[in-house]
ROKE-438729 format. One record per residue (C-alpha): x, y, z. Coordinates in steps of 0.25 Angstrom, whole numbers, padded with zeros to 4 digits. Layout:
! ROKE-438729
<xx->X&yy->Y&zz->Z>
...
//
This chain:
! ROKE-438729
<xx->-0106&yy->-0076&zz->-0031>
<xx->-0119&yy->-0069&zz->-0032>
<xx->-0124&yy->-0060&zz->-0019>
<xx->-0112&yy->-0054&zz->-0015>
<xx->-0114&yy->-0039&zz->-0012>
<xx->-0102&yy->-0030&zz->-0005>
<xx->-0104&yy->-0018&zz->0001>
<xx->-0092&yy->-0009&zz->0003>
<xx->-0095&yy->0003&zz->0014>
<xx->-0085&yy->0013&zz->0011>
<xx->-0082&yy->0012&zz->-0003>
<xx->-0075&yy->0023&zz->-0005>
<xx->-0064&yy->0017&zz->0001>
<xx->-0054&yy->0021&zz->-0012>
<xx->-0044&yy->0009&zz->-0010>
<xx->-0052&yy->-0002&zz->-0006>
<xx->-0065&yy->0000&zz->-0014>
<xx->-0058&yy->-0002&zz->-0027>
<xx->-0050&yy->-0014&zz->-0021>
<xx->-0063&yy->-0020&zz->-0016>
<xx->-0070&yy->-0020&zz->-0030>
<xx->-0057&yy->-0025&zz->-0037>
<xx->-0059&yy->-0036&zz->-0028>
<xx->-0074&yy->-0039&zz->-0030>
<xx->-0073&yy->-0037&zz->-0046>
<xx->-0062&yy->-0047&zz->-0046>
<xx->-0069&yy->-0059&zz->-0036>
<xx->-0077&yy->-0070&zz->-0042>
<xx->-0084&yy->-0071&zz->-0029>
<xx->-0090&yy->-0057&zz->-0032>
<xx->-0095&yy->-0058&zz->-0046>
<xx->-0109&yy->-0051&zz->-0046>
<xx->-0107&yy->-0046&zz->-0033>
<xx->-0115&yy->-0032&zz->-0028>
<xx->-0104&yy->-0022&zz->-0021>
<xx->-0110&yy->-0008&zz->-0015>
<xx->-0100&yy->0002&zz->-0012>
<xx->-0105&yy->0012&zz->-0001>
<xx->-0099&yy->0024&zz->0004>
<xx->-0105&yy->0037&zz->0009>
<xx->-0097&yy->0046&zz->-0001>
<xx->-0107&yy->0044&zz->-0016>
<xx->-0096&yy->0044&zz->-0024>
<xx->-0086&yy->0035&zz->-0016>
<xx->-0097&yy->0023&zz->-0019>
<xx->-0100&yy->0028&zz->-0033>
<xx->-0085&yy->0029&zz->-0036>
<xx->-0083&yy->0016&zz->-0030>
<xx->-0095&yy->0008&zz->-0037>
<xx->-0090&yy->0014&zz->-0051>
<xx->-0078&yy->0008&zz->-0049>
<xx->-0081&yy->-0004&zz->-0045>
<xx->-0092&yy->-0005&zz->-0056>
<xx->-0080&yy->-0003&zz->-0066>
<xx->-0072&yy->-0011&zz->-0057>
<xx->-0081&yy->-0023&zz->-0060>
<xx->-0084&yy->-0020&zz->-0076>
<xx->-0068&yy->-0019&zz->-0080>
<xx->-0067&yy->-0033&zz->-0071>
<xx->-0079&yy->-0040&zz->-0076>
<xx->-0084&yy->-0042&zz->-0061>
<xx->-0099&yy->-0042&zz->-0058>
<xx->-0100&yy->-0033&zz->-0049>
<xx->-0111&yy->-0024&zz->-0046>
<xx->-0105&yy->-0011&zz->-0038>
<xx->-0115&yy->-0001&zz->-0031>
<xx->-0114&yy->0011&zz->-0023>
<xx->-0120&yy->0017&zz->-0010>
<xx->-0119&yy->0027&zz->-0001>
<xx->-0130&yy->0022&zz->0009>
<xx->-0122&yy->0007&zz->0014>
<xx->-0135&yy->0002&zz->0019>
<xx->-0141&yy->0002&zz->0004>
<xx->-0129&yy->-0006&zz->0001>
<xx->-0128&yy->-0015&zz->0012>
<xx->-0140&yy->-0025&zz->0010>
<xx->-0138&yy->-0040&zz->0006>
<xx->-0121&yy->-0036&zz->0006>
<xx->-0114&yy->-0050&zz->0009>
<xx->-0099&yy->-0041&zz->0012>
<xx->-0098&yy->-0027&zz->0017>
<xx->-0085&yy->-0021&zz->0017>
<xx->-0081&yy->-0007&zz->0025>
<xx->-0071&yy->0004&zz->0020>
<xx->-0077&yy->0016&zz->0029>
<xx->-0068&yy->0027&zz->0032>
<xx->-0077&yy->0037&zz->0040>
<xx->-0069&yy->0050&zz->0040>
<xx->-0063&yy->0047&zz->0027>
<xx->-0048&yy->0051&zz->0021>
<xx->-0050&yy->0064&zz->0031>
<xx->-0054&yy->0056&zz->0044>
<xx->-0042&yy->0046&zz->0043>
<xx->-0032&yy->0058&zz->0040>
<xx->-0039&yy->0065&zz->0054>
<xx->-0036&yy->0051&zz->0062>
<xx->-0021&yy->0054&zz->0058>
<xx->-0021&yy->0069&zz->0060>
<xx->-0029&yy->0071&zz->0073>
<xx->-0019&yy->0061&zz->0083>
<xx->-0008&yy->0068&zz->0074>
<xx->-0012&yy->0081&zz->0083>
<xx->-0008&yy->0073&zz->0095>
<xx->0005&yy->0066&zz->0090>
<xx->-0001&yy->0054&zz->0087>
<xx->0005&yy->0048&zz->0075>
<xx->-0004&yy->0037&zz->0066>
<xx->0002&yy->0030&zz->0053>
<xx->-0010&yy->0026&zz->0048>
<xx->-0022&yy->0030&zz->0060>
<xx->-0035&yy->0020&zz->0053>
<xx->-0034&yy->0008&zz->0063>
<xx->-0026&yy->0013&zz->0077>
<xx->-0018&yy->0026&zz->0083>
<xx->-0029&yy->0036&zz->0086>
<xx->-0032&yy->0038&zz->0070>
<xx->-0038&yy->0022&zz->0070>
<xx->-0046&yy->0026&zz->0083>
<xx->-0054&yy->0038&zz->0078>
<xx->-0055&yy->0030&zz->0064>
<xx->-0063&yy->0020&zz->0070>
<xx->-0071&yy->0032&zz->0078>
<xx->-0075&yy->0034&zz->0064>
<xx->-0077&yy->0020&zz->0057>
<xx->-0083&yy->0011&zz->0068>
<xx->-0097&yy->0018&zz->0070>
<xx->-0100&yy->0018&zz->0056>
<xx->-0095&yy->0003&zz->0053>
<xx->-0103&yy->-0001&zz->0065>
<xx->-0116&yy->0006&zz->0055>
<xx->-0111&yy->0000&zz->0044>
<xx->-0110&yy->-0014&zz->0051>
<xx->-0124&yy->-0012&zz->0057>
<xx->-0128&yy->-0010&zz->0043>
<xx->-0122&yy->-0021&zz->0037>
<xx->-0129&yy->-0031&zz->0049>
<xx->-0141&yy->-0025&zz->0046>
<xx->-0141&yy->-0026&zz->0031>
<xx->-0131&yy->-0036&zz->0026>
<xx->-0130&yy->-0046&zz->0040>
<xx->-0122&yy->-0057&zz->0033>
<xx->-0112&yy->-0050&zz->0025>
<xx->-0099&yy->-0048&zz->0029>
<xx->-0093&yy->-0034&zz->0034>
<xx->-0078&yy->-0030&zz->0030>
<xx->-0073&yy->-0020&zz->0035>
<xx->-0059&yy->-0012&zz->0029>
<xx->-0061&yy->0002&zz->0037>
<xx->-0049&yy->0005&zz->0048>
<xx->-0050&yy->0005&zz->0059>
<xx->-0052&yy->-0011&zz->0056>
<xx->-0051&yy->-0016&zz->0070>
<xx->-0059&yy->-0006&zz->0077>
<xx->-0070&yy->-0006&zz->0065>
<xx->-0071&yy->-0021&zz->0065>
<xx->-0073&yy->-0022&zz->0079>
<xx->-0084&yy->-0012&zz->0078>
<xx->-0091&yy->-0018&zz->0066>
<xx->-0092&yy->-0033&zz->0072>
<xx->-0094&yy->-0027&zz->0085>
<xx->-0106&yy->-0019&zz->0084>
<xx->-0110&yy->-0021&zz->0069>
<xx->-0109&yy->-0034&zz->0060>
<xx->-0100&yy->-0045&zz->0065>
<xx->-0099&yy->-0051&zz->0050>
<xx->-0086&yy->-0041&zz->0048>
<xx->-0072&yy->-0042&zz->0046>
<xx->-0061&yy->-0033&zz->0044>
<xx->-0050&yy->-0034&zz->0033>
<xx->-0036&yy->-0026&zz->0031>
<xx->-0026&yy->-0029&zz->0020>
<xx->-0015&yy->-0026&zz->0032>
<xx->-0011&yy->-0040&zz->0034>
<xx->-0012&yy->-0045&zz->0021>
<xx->-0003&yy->-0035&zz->0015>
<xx->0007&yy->-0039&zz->0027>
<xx->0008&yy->-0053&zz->0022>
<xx->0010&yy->-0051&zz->0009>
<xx->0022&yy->-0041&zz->0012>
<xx->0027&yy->-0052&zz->0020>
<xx->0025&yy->-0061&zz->0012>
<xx->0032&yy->-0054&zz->-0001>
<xx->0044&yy->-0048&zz->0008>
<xx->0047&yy->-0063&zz->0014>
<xx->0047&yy->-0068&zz->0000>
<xx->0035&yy->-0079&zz->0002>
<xx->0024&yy->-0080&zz->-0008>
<xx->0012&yy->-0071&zz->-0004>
<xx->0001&yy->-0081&zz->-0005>
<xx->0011&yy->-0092&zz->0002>
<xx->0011&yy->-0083&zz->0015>
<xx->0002&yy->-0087&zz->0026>
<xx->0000&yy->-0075&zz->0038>
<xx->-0007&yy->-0073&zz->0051>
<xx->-0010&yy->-0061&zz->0056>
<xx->-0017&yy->-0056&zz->0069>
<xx->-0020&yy->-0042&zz->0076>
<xx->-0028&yy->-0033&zz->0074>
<xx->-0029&yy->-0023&zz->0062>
<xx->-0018&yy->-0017&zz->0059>
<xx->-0009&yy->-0024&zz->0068>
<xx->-0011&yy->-0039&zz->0064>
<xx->0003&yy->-0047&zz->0068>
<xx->0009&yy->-0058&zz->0059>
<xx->0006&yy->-0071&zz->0066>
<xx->0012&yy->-0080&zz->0057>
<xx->0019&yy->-0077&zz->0044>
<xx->0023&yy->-0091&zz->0034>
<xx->0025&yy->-0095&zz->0020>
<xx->0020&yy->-0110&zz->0021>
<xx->0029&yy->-0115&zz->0032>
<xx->0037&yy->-0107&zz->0034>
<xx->0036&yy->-0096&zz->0045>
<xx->0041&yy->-0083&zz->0040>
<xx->0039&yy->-0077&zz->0051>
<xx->0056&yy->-0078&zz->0055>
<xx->0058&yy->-0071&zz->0041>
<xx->0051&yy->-0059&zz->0044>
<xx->0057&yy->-0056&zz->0057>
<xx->0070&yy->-0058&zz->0050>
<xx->0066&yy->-0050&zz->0040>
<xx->0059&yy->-0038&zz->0047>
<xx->0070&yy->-0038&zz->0053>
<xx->0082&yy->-0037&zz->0043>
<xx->0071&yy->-0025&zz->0038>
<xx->0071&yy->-0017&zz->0051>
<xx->0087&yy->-0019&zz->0052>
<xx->0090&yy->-0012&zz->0039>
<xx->0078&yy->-0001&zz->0043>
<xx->0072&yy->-0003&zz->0027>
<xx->0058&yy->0003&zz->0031>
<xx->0055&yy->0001&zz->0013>
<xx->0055&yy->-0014&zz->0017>
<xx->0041&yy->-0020&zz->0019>
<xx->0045&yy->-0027&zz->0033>
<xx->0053&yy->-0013&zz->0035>
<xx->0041&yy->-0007&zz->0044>
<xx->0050&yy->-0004&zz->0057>
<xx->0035&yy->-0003&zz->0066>
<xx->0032&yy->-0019&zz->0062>
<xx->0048&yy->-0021&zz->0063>
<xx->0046&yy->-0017&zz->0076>
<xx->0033&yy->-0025&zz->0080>
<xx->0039&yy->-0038&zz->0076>
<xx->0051&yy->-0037&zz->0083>
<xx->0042&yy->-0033&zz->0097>
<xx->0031&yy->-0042&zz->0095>
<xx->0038&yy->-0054&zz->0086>
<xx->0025&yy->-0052&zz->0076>
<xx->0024&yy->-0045&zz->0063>
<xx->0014&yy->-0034&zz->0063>
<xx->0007&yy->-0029&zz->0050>
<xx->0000&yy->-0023&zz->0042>
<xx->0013&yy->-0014&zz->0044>
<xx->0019&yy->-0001&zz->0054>
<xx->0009&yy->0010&zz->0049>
<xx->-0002&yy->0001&zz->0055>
<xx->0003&yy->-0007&zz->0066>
<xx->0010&yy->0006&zz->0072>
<xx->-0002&yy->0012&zz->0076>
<xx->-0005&yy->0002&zz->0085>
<xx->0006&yy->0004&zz->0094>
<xx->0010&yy->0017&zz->0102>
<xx->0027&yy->0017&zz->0100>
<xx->0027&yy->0019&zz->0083>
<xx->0021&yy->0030&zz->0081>
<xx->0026&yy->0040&zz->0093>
<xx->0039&yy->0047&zz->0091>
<xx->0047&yy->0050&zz->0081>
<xx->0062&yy->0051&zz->0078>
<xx->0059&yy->0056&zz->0062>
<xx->0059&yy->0069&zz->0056>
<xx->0045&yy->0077&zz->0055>
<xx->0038&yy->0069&zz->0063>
<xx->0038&yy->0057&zz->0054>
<xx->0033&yy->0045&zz->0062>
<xx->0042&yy->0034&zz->0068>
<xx->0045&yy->0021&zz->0065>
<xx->0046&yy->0022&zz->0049>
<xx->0029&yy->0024&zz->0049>
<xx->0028&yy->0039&zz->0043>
<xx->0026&yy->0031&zz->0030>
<xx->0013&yy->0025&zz->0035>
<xx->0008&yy->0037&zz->0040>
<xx->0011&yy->0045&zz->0028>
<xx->0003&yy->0032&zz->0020>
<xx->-0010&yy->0034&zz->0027>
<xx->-0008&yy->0049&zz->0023>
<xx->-0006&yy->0047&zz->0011>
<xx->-0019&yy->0036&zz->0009>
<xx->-0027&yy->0048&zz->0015>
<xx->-0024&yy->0058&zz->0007>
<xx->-0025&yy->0051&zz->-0008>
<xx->-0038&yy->0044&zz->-0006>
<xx->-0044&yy->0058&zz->-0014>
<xx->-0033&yy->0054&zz->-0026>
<xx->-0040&yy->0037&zz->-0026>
<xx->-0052&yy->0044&zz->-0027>
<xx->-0048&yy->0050&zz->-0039>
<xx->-0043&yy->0038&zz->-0045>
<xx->-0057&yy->0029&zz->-0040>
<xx->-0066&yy->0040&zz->-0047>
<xx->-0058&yy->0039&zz->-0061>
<xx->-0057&yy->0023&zz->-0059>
<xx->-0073&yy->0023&zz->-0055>
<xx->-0075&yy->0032&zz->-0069>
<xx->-0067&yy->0024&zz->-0078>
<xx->-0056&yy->0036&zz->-0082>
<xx->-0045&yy->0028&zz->-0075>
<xx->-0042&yy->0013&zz->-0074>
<xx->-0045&yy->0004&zz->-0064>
<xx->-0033&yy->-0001&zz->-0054>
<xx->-0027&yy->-0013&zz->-0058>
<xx->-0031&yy->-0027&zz->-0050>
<xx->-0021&yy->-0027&zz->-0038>
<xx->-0019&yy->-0039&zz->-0028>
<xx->-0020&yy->-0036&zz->-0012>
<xx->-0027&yy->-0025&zz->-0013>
<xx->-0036&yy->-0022&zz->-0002>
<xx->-0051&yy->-0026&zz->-0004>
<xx->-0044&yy->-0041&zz->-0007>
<xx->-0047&yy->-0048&zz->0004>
<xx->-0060&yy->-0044&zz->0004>
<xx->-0065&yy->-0050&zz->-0006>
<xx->-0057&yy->-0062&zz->-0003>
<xx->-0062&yy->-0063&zz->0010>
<xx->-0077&yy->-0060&zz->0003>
<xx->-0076&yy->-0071&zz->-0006>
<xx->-0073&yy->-0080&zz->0006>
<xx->-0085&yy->-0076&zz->0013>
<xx->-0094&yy->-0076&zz->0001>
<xx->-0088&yy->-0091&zz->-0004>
<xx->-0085&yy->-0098&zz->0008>
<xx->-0071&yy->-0100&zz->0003>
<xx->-0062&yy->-0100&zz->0017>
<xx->-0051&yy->-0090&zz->0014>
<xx->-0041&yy->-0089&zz->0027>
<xx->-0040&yy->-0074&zz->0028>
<xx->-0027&yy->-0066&zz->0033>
<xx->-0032&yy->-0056&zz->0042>
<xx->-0048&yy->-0052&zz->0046>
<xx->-0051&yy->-0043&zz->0055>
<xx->-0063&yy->-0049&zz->0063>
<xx->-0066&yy->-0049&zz->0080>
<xx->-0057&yy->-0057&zz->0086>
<xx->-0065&yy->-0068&zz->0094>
<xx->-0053&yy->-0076&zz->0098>
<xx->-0044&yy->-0073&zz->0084>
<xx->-0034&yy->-0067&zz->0092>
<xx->-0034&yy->-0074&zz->0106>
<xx->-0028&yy->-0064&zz->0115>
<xx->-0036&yy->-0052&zz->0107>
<xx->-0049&yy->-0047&zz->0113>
<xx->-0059&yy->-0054&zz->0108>
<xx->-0068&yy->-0043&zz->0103>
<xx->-0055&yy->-0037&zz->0094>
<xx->-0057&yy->-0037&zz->0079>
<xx->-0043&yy->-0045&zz->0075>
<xx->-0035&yy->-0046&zz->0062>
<xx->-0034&yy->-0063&zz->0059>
<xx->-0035&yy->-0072&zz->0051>
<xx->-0047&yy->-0079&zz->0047>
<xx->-0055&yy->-0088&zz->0037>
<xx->-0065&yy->-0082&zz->0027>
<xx->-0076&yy->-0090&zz->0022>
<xx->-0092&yy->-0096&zz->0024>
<xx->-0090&yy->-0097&zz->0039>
<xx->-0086&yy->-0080&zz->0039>
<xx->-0073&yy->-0075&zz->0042>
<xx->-0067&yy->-0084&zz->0054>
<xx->-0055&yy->-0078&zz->0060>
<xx->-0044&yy->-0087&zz->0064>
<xx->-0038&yy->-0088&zz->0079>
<xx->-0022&yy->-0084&zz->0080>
<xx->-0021&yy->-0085&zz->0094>
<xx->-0015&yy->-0077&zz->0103>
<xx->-0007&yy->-0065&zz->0099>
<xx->0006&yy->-0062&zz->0107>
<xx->0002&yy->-0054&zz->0121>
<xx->0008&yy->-0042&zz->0116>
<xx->0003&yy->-0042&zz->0103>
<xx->-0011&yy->-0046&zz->0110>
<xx->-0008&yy->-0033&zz->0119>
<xx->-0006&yy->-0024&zz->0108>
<xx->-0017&yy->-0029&zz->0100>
<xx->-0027&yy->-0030&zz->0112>
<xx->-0025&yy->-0015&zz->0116>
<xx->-0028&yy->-0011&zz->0102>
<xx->-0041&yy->-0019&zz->0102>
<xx->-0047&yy->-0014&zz->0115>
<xx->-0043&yy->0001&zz->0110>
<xx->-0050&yy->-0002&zz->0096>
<xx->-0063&yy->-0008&zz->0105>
<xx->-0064&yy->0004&zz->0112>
<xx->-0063&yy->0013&zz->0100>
<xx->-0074&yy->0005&zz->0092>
<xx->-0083&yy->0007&zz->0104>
<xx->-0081&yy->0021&zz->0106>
<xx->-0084&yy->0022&zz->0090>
<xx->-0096&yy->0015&zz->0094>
<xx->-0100&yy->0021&zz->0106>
<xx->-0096&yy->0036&zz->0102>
<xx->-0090&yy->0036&zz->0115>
<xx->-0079&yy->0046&zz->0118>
<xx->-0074&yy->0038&zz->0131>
<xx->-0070&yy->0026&zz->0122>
<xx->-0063&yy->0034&zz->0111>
<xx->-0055&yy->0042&zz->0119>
<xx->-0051&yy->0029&zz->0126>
<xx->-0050&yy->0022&zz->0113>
<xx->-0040&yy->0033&zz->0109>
<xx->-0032&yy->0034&zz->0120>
<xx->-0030&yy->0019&zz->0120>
<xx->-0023&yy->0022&zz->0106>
<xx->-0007&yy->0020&zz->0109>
<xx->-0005&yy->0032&zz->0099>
<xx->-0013&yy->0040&zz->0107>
<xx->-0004&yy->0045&zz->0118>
<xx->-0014&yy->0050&zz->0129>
<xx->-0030&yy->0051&zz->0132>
<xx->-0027&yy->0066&zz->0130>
<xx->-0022&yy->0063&zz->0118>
<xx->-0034&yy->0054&zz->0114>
<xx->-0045&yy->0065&zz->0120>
<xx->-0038&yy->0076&zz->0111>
<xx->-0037&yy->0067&zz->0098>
<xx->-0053&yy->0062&zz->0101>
<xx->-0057&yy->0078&zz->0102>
<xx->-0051&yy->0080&zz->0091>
<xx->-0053&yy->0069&zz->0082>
<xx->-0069&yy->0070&zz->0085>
<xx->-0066&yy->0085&zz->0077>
<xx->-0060&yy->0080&zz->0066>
<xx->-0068&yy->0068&zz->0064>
<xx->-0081&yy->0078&zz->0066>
<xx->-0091&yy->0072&zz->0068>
<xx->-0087&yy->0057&zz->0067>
<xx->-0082&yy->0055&zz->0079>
<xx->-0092&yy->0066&zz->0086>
<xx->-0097&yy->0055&zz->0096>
<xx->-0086&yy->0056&zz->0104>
<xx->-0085&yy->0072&zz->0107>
//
């Protein structure tokens, strides 16, 4: 097809920028296609375009690859926009871990919920709401994608107050069913799901391979898993052991995500050196580790980008996939049932508020991206869910608003965070090491 033109803000994203120009190089849909990588950092988008010009060569894709630093020059006559921002950086994530660390608070992962998720979006929801005035200004038909975490809470903020043509995505759930599918023994692509929540804590509706319900074999399973206490097992996560037997639903995308949202995992411990409870020092030590090497992929992108080290080999699943699959839906008009979008709720969900931005199901193609209705959730699992929404609504507005009042409430509201003491004192000093980000609230 001629006339596509991507735009990806925050191209210097080193895991899903190269996924995402694998993707595009091997679609048909995109042959001839205009992608324009932007990021503030020069040579985050010239490293970027290099690579996706060789990218493009060495696979025979017409692609033509352009880099900016100003989005606004890229932005014009774009049909898809996608968003990878990470304001604050490697060194702002790792001060959404440290700064509650000072207080006792413990986070696994600290990007979507837990006081970490809350100062992130301090951060991210100003400048995607510019970025999504931008877009309604110079591009009003394309669609906006955005990956950048906190998903939720950016969404929200992005539909809200910016462009209402966005979507979120997240490979969570889809990396859920396929372990499923693979530990149950049922052909991957056989395997039909339904997932509902909100990011990050989406439960497993209905789980089947053609007719049969496979729902009673995981139960069983999860728990043969949790009775032996093999945590190497893939259903060996004792945190979604645990949900599933208190709410009878299986959570994902898996315990260093989904215990953030709840105030009992992370408090306490009965292991040595202050290693976390509940089996999740593993996921913590994960985030960490992603932190710190992004300086090493760098490394490895320049020398790729040069030509002095061979490409990566074309994997499945990786992360830009959907994507482009979801792209080619839009740009065809090829209906495509889609496992999990996160888009404003609008009745999705019926005992969420309607304002929410939801994880569901929905159906791709000419008419947009149409979300389909699951019903009701079970009232606790409504509860659970409905708190966590009504906190992110109050931290989006406070990002918008600048207004101290709201984030302090929007903290405190945080079940990780013990007291508005607590909340005041991690604000103070988050609105230092943040300097000057999060100044409007000093």
């Amino acid at each position: 097809m001629s006339g596509i033109k991507v735009v990806l803000i925050g191209a210097g994203s080193t895991v899903f920028t190269p996924g995402l120009l694998a993707d595009l190089a091997a679609s048909p849909v995109f042959d001839g296609a205009q992608v324009h990588l932007v990021d503030i950092e020069e040579d985050a988008a010239t490293t970027m375009a290099r690579l996706g010009r060789r990218i493009a060569a060495e696979r025979g894709a017409r692609l033509t690859v352009e880099a900016h630093v100003d989005r606004r020059e890229a932005l014009p006559g774009a049909t898809l926009v996608a968003t990878t921002i990470a304001v604050g950086g490697a060194d702002g994530w790792r001060a959404d871990l440290d700064i509650p660390l000072r207080y006792g608070i413990r986070q696994t992962v600290g990007d979507s919920v837990g006081p970490g998720g809350v100062l992130r979006a301090f951060r991210q929801v100003p400048e995607l709401v510019r970025i999504g005035q931008d877009v309604a200004d110079l591009a009003p038909d394309a669609w906006l994608v955005n990956y950048a975490n906190p998903l939720t809470a950016n969404v929200r903020a992005i539909t809200g107050w910016a462009h209402r043509r966005t979507i979120g995505l997240c490979h969570g759930t889809m990396h859920t069913r396929s372990m499923l599918a693979r530990v149950l023994d049922a052909p991957r692509e056989e395997v039909t799901a339904v997932f509902a929540g909100l990011n990050h804590l989406c439960w497993l509706l209905e789980l089947r391979h053609g007719r049969e319900d496979l729902y009673p074999r995981l139960r069983e399973q999860v728990a043969e898993v949790a009775a032996k206490g093999d945590r190497e097992h893939p259903l060996g996560e004792p945190v979604t052991a645990d949900l599933l037997d208190l709410f009878g639903l299986y959570p994902a995308p898996g315990d260093r995500h989904v215990a953030e949202f709840f105030g009992w995992y992370l408090r306490g411990s009965d292991r040595p050196a202050g290693e976390l409870p509940w089996g999740l020092q593993p996921g913590l030590d994960a985030t960490r580790s992603y932190i710190d090497e992004k300086s090493d992929l760098w490394d490895k992108l320049h020398a790729q980008a040069s030509g002095s080290l061979p490409l990566d080999a074309v994997s499945e699943g990786q992360e830009a996939e959907r994507l482009v699959a979801i792209a080619e839906a839009l740009f065809t008009g090829r209906d495509l049932v889609e496992l999990a979008v996160n888009v404003p709720n609008a009745g999705a969900i019926g005992n969420l508020p309607g304002e929410a931005v939801v994880e569901v199901p929905a159906v791709v193609g000419a008419a947009g991206v149409t979300p389909l209705a699951v019903g009701d959730l079970p009232p606790a699992l409504a509860a659970v869910l409905t708190e966590r929404s009504q906190q992110q609504e109050l931290t989006v507005r406070a990002a918008i608003e600048g207004s101290r009042e709201l984030a302090l409430q929007a903290l405190a509201l945080d079940p990780l965070v013990p007291s508005p003491q607590v909340a005041k004192a991690l604000l103070d000093d988050a609105i230092t090491g943040h300097h000057p980000l999060l100044d409007s609230f000093g």
